[in-house]
Jmol script that loads the backbone (N, CA, C; Angstrom):
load data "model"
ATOM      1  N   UNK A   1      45.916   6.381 -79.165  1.00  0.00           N
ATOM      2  CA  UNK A   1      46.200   6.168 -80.564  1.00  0.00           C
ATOM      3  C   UNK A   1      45.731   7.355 -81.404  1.00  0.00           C
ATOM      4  N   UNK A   2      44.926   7.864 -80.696  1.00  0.00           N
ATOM      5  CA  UNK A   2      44.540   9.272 -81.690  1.00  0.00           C
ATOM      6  C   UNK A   2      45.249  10.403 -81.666  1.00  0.00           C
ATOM      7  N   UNK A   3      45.969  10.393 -80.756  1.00  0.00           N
ATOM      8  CA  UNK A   3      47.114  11.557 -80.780  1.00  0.00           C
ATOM      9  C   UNK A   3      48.548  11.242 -81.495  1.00  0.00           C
ATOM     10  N   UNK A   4      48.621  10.010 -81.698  1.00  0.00           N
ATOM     11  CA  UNK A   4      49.834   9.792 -83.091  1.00  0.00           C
ATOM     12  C   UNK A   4      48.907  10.036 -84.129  1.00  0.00           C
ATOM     13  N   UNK A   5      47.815   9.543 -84.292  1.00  0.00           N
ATOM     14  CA  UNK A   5      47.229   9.813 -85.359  1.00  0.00           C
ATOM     15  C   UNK A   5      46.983  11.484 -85.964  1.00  0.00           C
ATOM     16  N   UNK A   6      46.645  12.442 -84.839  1.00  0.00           N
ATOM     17  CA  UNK A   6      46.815  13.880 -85.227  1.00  0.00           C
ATOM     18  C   UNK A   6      48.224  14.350 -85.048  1.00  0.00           C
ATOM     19  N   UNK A   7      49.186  13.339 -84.436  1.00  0.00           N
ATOM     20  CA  UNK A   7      50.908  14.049 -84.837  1.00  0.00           C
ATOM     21  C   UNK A   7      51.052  13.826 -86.214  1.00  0.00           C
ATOM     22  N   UNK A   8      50.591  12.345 -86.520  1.00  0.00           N
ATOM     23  CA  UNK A   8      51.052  11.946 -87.943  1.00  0.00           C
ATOM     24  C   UNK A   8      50.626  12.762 -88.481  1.00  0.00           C
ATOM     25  N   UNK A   9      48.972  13.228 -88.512  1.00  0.00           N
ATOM     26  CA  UNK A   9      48.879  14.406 -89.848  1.00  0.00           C
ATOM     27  C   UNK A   9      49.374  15.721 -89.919  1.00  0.00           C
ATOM     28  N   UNK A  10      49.747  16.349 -88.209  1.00  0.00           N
ATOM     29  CA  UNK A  10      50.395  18.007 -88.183  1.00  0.00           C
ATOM     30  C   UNK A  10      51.717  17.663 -88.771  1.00  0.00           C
ATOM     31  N   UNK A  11      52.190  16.147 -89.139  1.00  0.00           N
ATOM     32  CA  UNK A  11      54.116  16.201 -89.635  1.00  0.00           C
ATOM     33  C   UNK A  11      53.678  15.807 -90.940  1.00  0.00           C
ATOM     34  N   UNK A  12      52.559  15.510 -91.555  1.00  0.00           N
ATOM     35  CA  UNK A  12      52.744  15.355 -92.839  1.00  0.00           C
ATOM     36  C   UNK A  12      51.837  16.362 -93.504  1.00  0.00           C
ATOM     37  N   UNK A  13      51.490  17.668 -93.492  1.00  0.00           N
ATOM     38  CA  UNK A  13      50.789  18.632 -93.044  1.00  0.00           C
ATOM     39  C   UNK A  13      52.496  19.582 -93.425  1.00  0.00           C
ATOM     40  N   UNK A  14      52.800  19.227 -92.208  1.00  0.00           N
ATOM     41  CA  UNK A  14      54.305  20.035 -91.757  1.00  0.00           C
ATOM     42  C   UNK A  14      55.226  20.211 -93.274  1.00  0.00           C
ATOM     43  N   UNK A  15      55.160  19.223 -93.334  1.00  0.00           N
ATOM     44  CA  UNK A  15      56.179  18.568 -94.468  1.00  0.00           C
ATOM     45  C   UNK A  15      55.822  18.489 -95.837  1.00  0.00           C
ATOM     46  N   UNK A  16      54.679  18.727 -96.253  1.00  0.00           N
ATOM     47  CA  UNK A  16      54.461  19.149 -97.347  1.00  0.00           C
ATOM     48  C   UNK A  16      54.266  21.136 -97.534  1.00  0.00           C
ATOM     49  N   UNK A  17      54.032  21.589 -96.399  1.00  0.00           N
ATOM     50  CA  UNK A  17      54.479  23.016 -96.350  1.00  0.00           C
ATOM     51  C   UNK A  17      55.558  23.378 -96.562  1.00  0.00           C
ATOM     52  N   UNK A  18      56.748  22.567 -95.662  1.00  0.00           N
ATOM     53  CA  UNK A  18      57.803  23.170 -95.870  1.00  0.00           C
ATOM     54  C   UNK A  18      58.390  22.657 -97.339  1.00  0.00           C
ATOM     55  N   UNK A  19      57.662  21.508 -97.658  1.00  0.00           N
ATOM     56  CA  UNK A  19      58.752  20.803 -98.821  1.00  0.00           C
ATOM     57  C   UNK A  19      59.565  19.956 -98.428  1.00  0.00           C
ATOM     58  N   UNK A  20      59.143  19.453 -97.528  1.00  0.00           N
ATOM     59  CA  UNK A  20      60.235  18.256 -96.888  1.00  0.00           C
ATOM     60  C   UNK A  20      59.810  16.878 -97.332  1.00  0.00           C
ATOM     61  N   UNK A  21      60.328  16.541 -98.271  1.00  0.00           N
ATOM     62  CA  UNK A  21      59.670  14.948 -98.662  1.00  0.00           C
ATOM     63  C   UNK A  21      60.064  14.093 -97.447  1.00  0.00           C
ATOM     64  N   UNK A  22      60.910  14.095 -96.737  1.00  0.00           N
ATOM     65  CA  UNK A  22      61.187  13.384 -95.505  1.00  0.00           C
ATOM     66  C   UNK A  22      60.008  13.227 -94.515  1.00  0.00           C
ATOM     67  N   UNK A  23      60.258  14.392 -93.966  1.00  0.00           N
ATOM     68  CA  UNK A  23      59.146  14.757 -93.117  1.00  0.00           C
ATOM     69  C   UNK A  23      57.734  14.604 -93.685  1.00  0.00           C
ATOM     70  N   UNK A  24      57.383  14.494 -94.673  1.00  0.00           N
ATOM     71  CA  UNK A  24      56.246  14.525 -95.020  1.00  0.00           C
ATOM     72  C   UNK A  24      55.585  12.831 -95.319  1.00  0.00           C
ATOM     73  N   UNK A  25      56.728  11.992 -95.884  1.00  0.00           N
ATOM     74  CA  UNK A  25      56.630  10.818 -96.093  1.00  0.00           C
ATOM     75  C   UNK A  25      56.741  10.170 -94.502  1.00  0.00           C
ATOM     76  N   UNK A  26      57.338  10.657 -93.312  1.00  0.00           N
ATOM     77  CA  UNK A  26      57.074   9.968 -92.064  1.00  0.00           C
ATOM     78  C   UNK A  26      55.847   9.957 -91.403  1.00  0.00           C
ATOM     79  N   UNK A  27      55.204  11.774 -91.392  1.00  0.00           N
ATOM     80  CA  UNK A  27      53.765  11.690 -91.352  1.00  0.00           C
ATOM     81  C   UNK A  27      52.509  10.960 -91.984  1.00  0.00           C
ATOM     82  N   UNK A  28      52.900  10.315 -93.045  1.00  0.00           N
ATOM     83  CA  UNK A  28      52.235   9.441 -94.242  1.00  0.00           C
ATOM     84  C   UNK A  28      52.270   7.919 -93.450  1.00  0.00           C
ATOM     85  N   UNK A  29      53.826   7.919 -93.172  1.00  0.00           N
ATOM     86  CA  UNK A  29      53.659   6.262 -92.760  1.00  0.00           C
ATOM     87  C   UNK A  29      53.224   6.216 -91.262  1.00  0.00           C
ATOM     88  N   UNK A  30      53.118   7.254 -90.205  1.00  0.00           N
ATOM     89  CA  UNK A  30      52.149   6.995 -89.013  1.00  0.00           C
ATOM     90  C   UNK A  30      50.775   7.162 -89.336  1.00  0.00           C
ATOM     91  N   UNK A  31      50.497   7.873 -90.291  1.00  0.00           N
ATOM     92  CA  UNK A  31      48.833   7.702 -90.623  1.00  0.00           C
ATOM     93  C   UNK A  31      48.146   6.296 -91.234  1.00  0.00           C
ATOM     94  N   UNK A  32      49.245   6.099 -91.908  1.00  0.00           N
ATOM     95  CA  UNK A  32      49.538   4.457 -92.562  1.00  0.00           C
ATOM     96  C   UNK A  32      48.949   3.773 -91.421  1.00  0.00           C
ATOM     97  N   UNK A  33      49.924   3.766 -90.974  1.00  0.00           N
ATOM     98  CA  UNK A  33      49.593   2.633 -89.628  1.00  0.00           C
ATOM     99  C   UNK A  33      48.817   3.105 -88.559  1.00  0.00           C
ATOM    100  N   UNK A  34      48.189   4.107 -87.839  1.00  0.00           N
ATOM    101  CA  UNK A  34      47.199   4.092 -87.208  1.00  0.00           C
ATOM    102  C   UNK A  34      45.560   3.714 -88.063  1.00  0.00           C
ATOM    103  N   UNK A  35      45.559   3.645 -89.112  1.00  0.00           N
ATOM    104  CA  UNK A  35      44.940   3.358 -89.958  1.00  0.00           C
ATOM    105  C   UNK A  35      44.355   1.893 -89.828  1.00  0.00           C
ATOM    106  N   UNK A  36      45.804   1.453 -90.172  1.00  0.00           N
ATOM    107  CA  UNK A  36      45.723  -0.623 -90.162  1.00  0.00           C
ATOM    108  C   UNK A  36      45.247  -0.746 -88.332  1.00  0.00           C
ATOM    109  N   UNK A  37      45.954  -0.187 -87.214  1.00  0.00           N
ATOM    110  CA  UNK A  37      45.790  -0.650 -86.107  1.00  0.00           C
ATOM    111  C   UNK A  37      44.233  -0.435 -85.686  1.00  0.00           C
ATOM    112  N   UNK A  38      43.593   1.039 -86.329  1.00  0.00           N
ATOM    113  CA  UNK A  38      41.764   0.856 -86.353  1.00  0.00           C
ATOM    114  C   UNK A  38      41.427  -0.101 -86.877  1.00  0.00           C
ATOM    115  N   UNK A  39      41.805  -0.686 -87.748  1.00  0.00           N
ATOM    116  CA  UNK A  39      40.977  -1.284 -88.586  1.00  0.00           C
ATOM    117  C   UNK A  39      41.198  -2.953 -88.027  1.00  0.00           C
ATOM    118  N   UNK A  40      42.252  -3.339 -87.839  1.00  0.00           N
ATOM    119  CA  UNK A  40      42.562  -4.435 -87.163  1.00  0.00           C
ATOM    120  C   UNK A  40      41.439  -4.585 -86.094  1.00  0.00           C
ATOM    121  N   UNK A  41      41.253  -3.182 -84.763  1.00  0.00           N
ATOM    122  CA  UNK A  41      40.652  -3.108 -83.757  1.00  0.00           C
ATOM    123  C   UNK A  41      39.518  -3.856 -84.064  1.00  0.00           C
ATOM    124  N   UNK A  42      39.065  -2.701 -85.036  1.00  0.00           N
ATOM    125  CA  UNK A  42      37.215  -3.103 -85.571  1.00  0.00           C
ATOM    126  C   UNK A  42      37.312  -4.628 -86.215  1.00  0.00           C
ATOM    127  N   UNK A  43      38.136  -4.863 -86.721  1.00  0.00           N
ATOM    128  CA  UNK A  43      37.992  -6.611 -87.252  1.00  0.00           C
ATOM    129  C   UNK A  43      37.521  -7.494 -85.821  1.00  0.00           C
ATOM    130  N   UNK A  44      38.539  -7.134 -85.071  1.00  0.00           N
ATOM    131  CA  UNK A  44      38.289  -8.279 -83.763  1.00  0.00           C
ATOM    132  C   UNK A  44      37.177  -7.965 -83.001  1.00  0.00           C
ATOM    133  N   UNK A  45      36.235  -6.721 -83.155  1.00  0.00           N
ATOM    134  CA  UNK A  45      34.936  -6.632 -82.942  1.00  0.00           C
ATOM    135  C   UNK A  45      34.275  -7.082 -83.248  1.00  0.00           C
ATOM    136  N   UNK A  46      34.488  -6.609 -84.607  1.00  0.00           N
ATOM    137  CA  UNK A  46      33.208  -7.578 -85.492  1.00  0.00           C
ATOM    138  C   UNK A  46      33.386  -9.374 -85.754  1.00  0.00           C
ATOM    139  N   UNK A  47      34.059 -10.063 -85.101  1.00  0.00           N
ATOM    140  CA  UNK A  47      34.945 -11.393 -85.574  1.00  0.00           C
ATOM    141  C   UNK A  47      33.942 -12.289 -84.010  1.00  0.00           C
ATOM    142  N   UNK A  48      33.447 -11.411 -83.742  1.00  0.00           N
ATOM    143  CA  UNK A  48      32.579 -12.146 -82.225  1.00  0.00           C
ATOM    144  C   UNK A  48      31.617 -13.654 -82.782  1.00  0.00           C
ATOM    145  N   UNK A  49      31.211 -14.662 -82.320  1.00  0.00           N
ATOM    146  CA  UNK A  49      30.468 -15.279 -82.941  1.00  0.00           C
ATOM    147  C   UNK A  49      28.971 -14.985 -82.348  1.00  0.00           C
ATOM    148  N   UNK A  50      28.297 -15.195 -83.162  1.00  0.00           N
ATOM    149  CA  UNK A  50      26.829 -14.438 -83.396  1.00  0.00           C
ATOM    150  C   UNK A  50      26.040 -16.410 -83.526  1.00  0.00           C
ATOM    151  N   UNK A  51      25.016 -15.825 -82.445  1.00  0.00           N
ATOM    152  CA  UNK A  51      23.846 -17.272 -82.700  1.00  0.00           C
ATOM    153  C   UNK A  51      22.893 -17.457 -83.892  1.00  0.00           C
ATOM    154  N   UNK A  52      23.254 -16.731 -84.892  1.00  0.00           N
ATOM    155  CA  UNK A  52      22.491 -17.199 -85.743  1.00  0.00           C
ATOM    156  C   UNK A  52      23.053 -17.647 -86.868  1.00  0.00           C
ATOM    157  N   UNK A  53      22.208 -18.949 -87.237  1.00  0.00           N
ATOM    158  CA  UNK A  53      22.595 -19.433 -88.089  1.00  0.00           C
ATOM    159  C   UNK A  53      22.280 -19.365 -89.600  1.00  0.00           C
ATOM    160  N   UNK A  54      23.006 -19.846 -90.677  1.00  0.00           N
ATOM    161  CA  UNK A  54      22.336 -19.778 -91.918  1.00  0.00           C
ATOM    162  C   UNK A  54      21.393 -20.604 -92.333  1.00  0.00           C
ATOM    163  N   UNK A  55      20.482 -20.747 -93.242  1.00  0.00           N
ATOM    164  CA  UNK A  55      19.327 -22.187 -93.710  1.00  0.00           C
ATOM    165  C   UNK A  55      19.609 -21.606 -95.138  1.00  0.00           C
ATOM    166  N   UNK A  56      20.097 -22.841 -95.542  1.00  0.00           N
ATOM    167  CA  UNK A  56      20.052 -22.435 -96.915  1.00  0.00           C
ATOM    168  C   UNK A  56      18.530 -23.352 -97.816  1.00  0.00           C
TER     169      UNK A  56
END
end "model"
wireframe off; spacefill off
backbone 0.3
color backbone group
C-alpha cells in the first residue's frame, strides 16, 4: 500500500508540474484513499477490547 501511496504523490507531483488538472486530480484521489485505507487499518487496531473497566 505504500507504493500506490508514493505513485499517488509522483502523479500528483507530476501533474501539477506539468499543469495537468487531470493527472494531478488522479494523484489526489489515490492519496485520498490510501489515506482512508490507513486509517481504517489503525481503527481495527485500536477497536480490540481492553480489560479494563470504567467506575464511575
Amino acid at each position: 500500500m505504500t507504493t500506490i501511496s508514493r505513485l499517488s504523490l509522483m502523479t500528483l507531483l507530476a501533474g501539477m508540474l506539468l499543469g495537468d488538472i487531470v493527472v494531478a486530480s488522479i494523484g489526489l484521489a489515490g492519496l485520498c484513499i490510501a489515506a482512508v485505507h490507513f486509517n481504517i487499518l489503525q481503527d481495527h487496531q485500536q477497536s480490540e477490547p481492553s480489560d479494563q473497566s470504567f467506575v464511575a
